[in-house]
C-alpha positions as CSV (number, residue, x, y, z in Angstrom):
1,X,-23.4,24.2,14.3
2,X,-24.5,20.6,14.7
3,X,-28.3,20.0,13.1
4,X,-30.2,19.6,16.3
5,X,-29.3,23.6,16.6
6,X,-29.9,24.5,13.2
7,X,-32.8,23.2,13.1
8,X,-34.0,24.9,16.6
9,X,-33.1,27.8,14.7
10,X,-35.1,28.4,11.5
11,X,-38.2,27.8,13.6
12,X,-36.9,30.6,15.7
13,X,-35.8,33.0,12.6
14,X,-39.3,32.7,11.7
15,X,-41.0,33.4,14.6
16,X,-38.3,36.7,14.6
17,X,-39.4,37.6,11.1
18,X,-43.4,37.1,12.5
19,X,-42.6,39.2,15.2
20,X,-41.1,41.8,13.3
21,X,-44.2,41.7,10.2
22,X,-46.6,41.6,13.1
23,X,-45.1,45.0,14.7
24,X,-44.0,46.9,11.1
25,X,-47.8,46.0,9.8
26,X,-49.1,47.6,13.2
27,X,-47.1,50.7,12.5
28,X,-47.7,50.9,9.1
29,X,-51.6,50.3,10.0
30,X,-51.1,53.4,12.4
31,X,-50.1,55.8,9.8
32,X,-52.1,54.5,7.2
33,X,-55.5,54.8,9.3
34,X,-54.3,58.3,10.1
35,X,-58.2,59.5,9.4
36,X,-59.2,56.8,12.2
37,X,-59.7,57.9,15.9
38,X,-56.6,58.1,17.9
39,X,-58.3,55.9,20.4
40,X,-58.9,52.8,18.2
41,X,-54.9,52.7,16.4
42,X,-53.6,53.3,19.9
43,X,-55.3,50.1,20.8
44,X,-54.9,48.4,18.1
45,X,-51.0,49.2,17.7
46,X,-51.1,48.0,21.5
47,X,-52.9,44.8,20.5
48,X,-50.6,44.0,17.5
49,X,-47.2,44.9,20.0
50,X,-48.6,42.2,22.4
51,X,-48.9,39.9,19.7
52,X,-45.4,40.4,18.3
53,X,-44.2,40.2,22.1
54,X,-45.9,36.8,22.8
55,X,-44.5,35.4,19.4
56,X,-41.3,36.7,20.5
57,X,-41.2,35.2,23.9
58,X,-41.7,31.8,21.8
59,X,-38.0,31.8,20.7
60,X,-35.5,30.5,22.5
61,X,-34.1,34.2,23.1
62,X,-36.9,35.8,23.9
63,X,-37.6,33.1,26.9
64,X,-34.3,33.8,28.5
65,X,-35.2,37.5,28.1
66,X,-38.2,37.1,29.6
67,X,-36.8,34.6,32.7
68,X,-34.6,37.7,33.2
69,X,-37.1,40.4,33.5
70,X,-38.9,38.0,35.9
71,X,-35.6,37.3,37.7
72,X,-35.2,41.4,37.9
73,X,-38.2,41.9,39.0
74,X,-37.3,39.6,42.2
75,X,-34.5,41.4,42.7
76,X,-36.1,44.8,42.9
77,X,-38.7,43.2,45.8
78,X,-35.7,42.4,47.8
79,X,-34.2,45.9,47.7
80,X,-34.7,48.1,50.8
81,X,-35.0,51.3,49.5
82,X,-33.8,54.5,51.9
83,X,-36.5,55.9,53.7
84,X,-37.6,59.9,52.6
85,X,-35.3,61.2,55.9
86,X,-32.8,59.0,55.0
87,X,-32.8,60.4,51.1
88,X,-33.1,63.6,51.7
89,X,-29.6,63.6,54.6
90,X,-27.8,61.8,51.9
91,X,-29.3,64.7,49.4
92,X,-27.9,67.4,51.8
93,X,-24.1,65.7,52.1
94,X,-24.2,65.5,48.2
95,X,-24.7,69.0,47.8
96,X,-22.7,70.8,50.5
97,X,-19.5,68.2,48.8
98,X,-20.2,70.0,45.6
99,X,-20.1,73.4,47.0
100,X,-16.9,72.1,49.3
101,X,-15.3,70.8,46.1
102,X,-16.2,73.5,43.8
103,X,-14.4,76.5,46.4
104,X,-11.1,74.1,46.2
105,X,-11.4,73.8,43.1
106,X,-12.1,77.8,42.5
107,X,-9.1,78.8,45.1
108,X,-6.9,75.8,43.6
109,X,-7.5,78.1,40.1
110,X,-7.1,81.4,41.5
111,X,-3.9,79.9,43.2
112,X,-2.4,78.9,39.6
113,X,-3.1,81.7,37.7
114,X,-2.0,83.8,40.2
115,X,1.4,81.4,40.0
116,X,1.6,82.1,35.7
117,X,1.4,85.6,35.9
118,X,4.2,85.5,38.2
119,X,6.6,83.2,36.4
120,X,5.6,85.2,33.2
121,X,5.7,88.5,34.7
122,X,2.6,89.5,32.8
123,X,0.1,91.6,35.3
124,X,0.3,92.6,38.9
């Protein structure tokens, strides 16, 4: 590791530690203030999570993660999804295979054990 990366990376241990403080101190909090309304630690565990996210997204990790949810998130917009007819023909096919496989499969069984009580002469 040459020292223009290590030193990129103690900034970015710390921010991880921060992070992690920021989101075990808002989960501790949560239990701790058990007495409290629901309402208010719900809110306030949300608060602190965004916190330890946007510290997070400082680091040099979390802003690739974050470029990739953005890049997924392009993705999905160019997906065209099946339309409901289209979903529920492929739906149909998917389950009258099953059934076609599954009476193979039960002949295919009935078909072998009939073949070992045969070669071991046990039953009719």
């Amino acid at each position: 590791m040459n020292a223009g990366a290590a030193s990129m990376a103690i900034p970015d241990l710390a921010k991880w530690i921060g992070a992690f403080v920021i989101l075990a101190g808002g989960v501790a909090g949560f239990y701790y203030w058990s007495d409290e309304s629901l309402l208010l630690r719900i809110i306030a565990l949300l608060v602190l999570s965004a916190a330890a996210l946007f510290v997070t997204v400082q680091t040099e990790k979390g802003r690739a993660a974050w470029d990739f949810v953005r890049e997924s998130h392009t993705e999905v917009r160019k997906v065209v999804w099946p339309t409901r007819k289209e979903t529920t023909q492929t739906t149909l096919i998917v389950i009258a295979m099953v059934g076609l496989v599954a009476i193979i499969l039960w002949i295919l069984d009935g078909l072998l054990a009939w073949l070992v009580k045969l070669l071991l002469g046990t039953g009719a």
